[in-house]
C-alpha positions as CSV (number, residue, x, y, z in Angstrom):
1,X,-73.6,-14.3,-30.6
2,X,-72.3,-16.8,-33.4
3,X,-70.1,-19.3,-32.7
4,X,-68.2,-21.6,-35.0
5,X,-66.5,-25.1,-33.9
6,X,-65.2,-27.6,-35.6
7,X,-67.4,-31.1,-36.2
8,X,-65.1,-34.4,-37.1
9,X,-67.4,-36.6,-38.5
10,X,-67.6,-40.4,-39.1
11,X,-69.0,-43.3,-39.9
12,X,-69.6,-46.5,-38.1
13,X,-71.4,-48.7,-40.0
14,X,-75.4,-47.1,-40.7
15,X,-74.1,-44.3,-38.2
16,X,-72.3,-41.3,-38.4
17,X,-70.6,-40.3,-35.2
18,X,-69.4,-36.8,-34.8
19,X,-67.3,-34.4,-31.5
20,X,-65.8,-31.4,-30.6
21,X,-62.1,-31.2,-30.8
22,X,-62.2,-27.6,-29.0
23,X,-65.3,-29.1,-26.4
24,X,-64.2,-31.8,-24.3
25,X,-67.7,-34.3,-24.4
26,X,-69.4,-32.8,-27.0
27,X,-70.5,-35.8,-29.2
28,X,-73.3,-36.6,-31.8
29,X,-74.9,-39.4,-33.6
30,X,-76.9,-39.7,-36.2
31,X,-78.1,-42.2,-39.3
32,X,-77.7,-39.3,-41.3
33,X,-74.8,-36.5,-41.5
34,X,-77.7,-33.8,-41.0
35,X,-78.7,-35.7,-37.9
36,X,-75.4,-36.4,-36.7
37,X,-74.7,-32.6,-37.3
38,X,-77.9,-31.9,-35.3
39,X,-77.0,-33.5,-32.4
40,X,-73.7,-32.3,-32.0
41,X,-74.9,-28.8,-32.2
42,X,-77.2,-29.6,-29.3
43,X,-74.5,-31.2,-27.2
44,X,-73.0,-28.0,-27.4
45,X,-75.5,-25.9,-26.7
46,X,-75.8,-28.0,-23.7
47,X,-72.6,-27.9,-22.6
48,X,-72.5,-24.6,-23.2
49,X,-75.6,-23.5,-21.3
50,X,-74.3,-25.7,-18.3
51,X,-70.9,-24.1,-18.5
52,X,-73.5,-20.3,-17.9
53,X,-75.3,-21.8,-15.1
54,X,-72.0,-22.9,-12.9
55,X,-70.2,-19.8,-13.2
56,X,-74.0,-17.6,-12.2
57,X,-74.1,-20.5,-9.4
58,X,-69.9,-20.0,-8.7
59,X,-68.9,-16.3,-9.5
60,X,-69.0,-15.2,-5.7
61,X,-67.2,-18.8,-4.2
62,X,-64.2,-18.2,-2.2
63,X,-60.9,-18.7,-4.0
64,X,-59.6,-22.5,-2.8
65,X,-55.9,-23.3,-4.0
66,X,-54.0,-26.3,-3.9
67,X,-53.1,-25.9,0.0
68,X,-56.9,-24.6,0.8
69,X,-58.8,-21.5,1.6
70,X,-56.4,-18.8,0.7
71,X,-56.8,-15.9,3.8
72,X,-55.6,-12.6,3.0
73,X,-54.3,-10.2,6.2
74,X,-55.2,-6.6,5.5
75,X,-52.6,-5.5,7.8
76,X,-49.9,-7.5,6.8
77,X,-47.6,-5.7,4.4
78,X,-47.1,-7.7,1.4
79,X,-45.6,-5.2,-1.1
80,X,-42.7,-4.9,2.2
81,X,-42.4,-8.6,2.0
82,X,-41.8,-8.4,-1.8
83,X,-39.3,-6.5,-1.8
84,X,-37.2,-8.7,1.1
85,X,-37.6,-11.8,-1.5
């Protein structure tokens, strides 16, 4: 699978400093653009191979909301309750 993102590149003195805008921490540096490109692309892949490995390590976690552990009751009638609302 391809995927495209966009690179914002820079330069900062003998550097060239590049991120993400659509992957929040993905930066790169580099003394050339090639290099700064480079390094990007691999903080990416990174991210990107981290972002696999929590949700393999998370798919089966209970679901937690705001006020904790959310308990469903198999007898309880919901749709009935619905409707009262």
């Amino acid at each position: 699978m391809k995927n495209e993102f966009t690179a914002v590149i820079e330069r900062n003195g003998d550097w060239y400093i590049a991120y993400c805008p659509e992957i929040p921490g993905a930066n790169g540096q580099g003394r050339t653009i090639d290099e700064c490109r480079a390094s990007l692309a691999a903080a990416i892949d990174l991210i990107h191979e981290d972002s696999r490995e929590y949700i393999q390590r998370h798919k089966h976690a209970e679901i937690v909301g705001l006020f904790g552990k959310i308990d469903f009751d198999p007898a309880y009638d919901y749709k009935r309750q619905r409707k009262r609302r």
